[in-house]
C-alpha positions as CSV (number, residue, x, y, z in Angstrom):
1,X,14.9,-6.3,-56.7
2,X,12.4,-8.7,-55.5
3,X,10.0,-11.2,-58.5
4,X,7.4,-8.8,-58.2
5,X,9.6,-6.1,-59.4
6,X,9.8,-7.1,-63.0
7,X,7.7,-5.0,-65.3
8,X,8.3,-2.6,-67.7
9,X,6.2,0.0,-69.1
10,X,6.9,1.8,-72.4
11,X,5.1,4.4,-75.0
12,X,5.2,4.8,-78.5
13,X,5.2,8.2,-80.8
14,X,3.6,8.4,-84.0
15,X,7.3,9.1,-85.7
16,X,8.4,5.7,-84.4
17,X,9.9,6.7,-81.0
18,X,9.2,5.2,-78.1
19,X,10.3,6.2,-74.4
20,X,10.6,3.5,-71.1
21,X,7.6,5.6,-68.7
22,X,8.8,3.0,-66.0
23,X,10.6,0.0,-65.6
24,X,11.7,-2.2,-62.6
25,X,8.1,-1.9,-61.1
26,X,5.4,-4.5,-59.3
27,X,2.6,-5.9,-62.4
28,X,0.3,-3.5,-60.2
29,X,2.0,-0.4,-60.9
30,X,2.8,-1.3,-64.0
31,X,-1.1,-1.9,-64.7
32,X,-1.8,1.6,-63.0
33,X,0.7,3.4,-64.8
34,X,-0.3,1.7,-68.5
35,X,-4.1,2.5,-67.2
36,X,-3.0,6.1,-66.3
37,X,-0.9,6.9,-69.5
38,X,-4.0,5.3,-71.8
39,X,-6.0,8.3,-70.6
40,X,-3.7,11.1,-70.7
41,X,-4.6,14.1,-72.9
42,X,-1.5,12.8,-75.3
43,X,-3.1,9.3,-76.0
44,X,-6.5,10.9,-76.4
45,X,-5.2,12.9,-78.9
46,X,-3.1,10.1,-80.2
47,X,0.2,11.2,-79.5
48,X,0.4,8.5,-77.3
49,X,0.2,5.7,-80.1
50,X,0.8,2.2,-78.6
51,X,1.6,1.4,-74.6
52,X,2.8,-1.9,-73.6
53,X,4.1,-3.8,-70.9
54,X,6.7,-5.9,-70.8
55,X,8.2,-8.6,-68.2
56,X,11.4,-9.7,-66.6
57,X,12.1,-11.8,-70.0
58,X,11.2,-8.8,-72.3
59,X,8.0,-10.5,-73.4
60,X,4.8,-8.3,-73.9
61,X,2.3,-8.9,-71.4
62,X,-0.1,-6.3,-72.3
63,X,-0.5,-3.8,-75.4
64,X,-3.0,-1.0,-75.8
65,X,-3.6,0.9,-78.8
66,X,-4.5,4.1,-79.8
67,X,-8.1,3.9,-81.8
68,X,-8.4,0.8,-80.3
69,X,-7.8,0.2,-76.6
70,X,-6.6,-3.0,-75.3
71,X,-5.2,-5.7,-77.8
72,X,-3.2,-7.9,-75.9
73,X,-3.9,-10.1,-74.1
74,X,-7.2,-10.6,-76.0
75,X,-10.7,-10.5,-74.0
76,X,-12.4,-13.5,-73.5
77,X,-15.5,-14.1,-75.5
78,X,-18.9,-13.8,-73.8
């Protein structure tokens, strides 16, 4: 497994659950995948309730939210 290889990506259920989607993946596929599962019928409907990624160290690199879209990492202000 090469450096790149290194992300996680996970969903959350509204009962608490939460299922690995992917893991061992580049931080481009893991973007794609986290992009692809925000706009799924299930996270439009908010069945899909939270989607993060997570690195090598188990550290969240990036968070979306259902209602709210992306919360981590924060957007610059402009």
């Amino acid at each position: 497994m090469s450096r790149r290889e290194q992300y996680s990506v996970y969903l959350f259920f509204p009962d608490g659950s939460s299922h690995c989607e992917r893991e061992f993946v580049s931080d481009k596929e893991a973007v794609e995948l986290a992009a692809e599962c925000s706009r799924r019928p299930a996270a439009i409907a908010g069945l899909i309730r939270r989607i993060i990624i997570t690195d090598a160290g188990d550290d969240t690199v990036f968070e979306w939210k259902f209602g709210e879209g992306v919360t981590f990492p924060p957007r610059e202000p402009e």
